[in-house]
N, C-alpha and C positions, 0 to 999 in steps of 0.2 A: 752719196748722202743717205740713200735708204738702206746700204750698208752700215754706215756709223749709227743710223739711227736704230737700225734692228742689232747692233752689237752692244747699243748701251740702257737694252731696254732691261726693264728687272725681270727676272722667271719669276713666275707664280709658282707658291708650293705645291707638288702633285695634291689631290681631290682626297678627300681620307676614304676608306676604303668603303664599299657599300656596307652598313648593315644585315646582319643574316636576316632572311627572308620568314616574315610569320606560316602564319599556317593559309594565308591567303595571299602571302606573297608580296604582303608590306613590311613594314620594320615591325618590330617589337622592342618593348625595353622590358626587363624584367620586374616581376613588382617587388617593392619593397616587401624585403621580410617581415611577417608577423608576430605579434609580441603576446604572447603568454596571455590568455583570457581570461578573467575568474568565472565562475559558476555560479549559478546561483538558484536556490531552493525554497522555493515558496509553500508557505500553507498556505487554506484556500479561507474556509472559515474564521474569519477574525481579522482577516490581511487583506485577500480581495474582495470578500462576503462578507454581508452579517446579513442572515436571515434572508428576506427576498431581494435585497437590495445591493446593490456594487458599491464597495466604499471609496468614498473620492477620493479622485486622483491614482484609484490602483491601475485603470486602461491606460493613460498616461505614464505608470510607471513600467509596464509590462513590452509596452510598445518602445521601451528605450533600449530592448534585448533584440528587436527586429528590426531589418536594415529599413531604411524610409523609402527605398525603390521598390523591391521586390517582396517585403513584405516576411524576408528569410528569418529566422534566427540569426546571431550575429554572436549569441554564448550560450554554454552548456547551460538547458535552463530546465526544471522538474519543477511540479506540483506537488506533493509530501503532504498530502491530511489523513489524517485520520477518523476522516467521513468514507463512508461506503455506499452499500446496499444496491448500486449498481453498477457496472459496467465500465473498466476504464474508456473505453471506445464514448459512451455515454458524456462519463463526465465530461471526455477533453471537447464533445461538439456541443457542451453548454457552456463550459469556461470560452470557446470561441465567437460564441455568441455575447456573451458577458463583456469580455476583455476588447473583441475587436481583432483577435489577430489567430494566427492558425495553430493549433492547438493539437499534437498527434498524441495517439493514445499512449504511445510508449514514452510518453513524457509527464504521464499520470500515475503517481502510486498511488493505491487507495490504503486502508488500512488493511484491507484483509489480500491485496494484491501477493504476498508472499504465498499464499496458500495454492497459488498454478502451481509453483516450486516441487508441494508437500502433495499435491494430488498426482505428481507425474512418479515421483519417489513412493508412493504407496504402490500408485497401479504397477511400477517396475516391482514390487515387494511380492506383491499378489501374483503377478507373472512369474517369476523365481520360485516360488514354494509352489504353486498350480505346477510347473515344470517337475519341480524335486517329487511332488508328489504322485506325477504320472511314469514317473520314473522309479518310484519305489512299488506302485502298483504292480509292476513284474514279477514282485515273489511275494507271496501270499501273505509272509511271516512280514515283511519288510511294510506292506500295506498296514497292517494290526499294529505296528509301532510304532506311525505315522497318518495319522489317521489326517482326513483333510477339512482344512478351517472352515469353521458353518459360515455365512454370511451375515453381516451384520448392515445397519442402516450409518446414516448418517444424517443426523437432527439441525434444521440449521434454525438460529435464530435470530430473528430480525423480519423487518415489513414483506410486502406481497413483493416477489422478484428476486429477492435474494437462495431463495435455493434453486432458480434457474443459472444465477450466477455461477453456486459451488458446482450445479453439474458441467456448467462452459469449462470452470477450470482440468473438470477431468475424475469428479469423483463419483462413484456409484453409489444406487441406493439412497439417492439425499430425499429427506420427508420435511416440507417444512412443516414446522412447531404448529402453523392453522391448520395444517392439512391434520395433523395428529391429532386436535382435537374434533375438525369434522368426520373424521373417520369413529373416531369413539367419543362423544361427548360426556361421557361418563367423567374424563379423565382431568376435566376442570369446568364442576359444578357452576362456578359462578360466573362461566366467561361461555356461554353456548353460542354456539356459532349462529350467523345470521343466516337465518331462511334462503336456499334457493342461490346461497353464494359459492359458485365453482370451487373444485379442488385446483390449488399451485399448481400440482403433479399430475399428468395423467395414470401414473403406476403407485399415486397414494395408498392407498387401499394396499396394495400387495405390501409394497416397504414398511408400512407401518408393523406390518405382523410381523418383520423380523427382532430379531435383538438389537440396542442402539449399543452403536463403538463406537462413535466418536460422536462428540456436539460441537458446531460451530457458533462460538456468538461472534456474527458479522458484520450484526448491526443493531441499531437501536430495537428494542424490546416494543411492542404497540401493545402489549399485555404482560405485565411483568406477573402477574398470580397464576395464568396459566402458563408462562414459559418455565418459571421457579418449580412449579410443579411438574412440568416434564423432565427438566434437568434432573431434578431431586428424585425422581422417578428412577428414571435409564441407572443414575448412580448407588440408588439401593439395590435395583432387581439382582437376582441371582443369576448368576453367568448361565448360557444357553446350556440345555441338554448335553451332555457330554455321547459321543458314538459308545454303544457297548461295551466296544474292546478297550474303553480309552480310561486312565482311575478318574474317581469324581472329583470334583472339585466345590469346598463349599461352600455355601453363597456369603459367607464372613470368612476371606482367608484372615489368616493366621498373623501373615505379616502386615495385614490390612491395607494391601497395593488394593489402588484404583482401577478397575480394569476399563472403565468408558473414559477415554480423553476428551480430553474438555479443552479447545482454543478459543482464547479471549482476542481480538482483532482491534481492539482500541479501550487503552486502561485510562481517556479523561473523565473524569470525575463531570465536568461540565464542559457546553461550548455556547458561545457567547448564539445570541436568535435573535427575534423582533421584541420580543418582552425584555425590562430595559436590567433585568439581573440575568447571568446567566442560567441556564435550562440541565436538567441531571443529561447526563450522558449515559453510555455504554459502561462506560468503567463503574458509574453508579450500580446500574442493573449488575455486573458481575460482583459487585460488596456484595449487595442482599444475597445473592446467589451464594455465597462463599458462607454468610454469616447464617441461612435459612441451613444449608449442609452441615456445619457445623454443629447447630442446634438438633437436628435431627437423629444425626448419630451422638448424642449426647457428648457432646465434644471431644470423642475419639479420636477423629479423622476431620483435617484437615481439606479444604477441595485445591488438589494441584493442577496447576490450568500452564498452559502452553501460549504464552504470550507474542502476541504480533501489533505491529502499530509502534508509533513512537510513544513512549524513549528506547526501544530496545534496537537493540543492534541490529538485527535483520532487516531491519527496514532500511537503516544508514548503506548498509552493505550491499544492498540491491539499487538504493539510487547512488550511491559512489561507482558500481558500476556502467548504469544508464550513463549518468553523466560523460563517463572517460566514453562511453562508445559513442556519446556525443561529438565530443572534444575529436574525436579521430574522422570523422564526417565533416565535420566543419573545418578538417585542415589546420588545428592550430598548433601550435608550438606545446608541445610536452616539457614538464608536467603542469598541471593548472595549479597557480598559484594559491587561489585561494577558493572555500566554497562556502559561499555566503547562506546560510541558512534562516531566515527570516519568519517568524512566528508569533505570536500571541500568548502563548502559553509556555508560561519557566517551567512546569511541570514536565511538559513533554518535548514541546520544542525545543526550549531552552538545556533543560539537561540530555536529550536527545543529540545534538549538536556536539554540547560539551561532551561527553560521553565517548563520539565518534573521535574527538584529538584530531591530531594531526594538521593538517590544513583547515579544518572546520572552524568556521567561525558565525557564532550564534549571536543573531541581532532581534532584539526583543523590539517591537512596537506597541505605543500607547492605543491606538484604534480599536484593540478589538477585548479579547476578555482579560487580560491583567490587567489595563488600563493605567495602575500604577500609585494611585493615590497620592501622589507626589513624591514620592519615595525616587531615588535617581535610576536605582533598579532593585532587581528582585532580591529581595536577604539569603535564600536558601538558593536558589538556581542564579546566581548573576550571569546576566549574558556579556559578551564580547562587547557590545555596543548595545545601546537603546536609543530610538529614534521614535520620531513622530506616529508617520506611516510607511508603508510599502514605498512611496516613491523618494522618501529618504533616504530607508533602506539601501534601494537599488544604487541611485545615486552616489551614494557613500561608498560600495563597491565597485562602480566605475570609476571614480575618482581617485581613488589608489591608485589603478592598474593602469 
């Protein structure tokens, strides 16, 4: 009987094989693949900001890019203003504070953030001919036919801090525009420096007496009659002393090149503040700037300036970068579909965006300085989309992808 009964019992299927063992010796299953992220690109003034206060709903929209555990990013995401005058480090540990969430510096352009770029490119420039030139020093004849560059300053302008800035990025010799007038008060009659107020620089004094080569405007202006008046200065003086052996050169060349470069770091006209119209910006202060030079040399010469900040492509082209070294840290699937670029201003934002092509796609919001007057969108710059706020924005880019 326990024969018959053990011959008509059924086999069970053999056990299916164990699972390969994790890295602690459990199962693992593989995670699902991940799907293509978009990007996304915020201005800070108009979108997250206006003046001292956070606009509603932008901590709520910002925090929809960080996972709700850990607190991570979860997409390529960049800051893009065209505000400065300090420190990306600076800014991203107040937008942290603001926003709620964690904020790294290499996830802040500022306007004038391309200029590390143009300070490492110089100093390699300086090093190169310093070299050629102690290199030519060997034959006496070769020295007298290469003679070597005087030094010159570099002028920055904008509020108290921003020329500690240009020197973090790498550049020598910077004098800011207070410091040149506390050093020689002569040099703007009607702006005399306040009693007993420290110099920016400790090496003011010396830099100021060189020649200015280049001007930085990197920020708002706290004195447009004395800065107009240094710029307009440096651009008339006559080029330094020439060495002996070297032919002169005279202080009107011929062909009427500029010899002091002039970089402008942000060309808005206005940005939206606490006062309920907007406020002149940078780009204001470099019209008058443009339009006092013009006047000056009786409208011979033109002032050619070396542009950074959006709408110009260098700015697009450095966070198209950021972003992609994002997207490769965060592990996602190449390439990113889309990059949402989200802003206030059709001027800058908006044709900025437009401008970059490609994947970019420019979402204009009503909150901050277009506002929009009812219009559906901008006539001259229409964006990709128009939305409320920041958290529509964002929203609206999630939701595609």
């Amino acid at each position: 009987m326990a024969g018959r009964c053990a011959a008509g019992r059924r086999r069970r299927p053999p056990p299916p094989p164990p699972p390969p063992p994790g890295r602690r010796g459990g199962a693992t299953t593989p995670p699902p693949p991940r799907r293509p992220a978009p990007a996304f690109v915020l201005d800070i003034d108009g979108v997250l900001l206006r003046g001292g206060a956070t606009i509603r709903r932008a901590p709520d929209a910002v925090r929809l890019l960080y996972g709700a555990a850990d607190g991570a990013p979860t997409h390529p995401l960049l800051f893009l203003t065209n505000g400065g005058g300090v420190t990306e480090a600076a800014r991203a540990a107040a937008l942290s504070d603001r926003l709620g969430v964690r904020v790294q510096a290499s996830q802040v352009v500022l306007s004038h953030t391309p200029l590390a770029a143009m300070a490492v490119a110089e100093a390699a420039a300086a090093a190169k001919a310093a070299a050629a030139t102690a290199t030519a020093a060997a034959d006496a004849s070769a020295a007298a036919a290469a003679p070597p560059t005087p030094p010159t300053s570099v002028l920055v302008i904008g509020g108290r801090g921003c020329a500690d800035v240009a020197a973090g990025y790498g550049f020598r010799n910077v004098l800011a525009a207070a410091d040149a007038a506390r050093v020689a008060p002569s040099v703007a009659p009607f702006s005399p420096p306040r009693r007993g107020e420290p110099l920016e620089r400790p090496d003011a004094e010396a830099v100021a007496a060189l020649p200015v080569g280049t001007v930085l405007v990197m920020h708002d202006s706290t004195d447009w009659g004395r800065d107009i008046q240094l710029v307009v200065d440096a651009l008339l003086a006559p080029p330094p002393p020439a060495p002996t052996h070297a032919p002169a050169v005279p202080a009107d060349a011929a062909d009427g090149a500029q010899r002091v470069q002039v970089v402008a770091c942000n060309a808005d006209l206005t940005f939206p503040a606490d006062h309920p119209a907007p406020r002149l910006a940078t780009g204001a202060f470099t019209t008058a700037l443009a339009a006092v030079y013009a006047a000056a040399t009786g409208g011979r010469r033109r002032l050619a300036l070396t542009r950074l900040g959006k709408p110009h492509g260098v700015q697009y082209a450095l966070a198209a970068g950021r972003l992609e070294a994002q997207r490769v840290a965060l592990r996602l699937p190449a390439p990113t579909p889309a990059i949402y670029a989200v802003g206030d201003n059709p001027a800058s934002d908006v044709a900025g965006a437009n401008g970059a092509g490609g994947v970019w796609r420019s979402v204009l919001v009503r909150a901050g300085n277009w506002g929009g007057g009812g219009a559906a969108n901008d006539p001259v710059h229409p964006a990709h989309h128009v939305v409320d706020d920041v958290y529509d924005a964002i929203s609206l880019g999630l939701d595609a992808h």
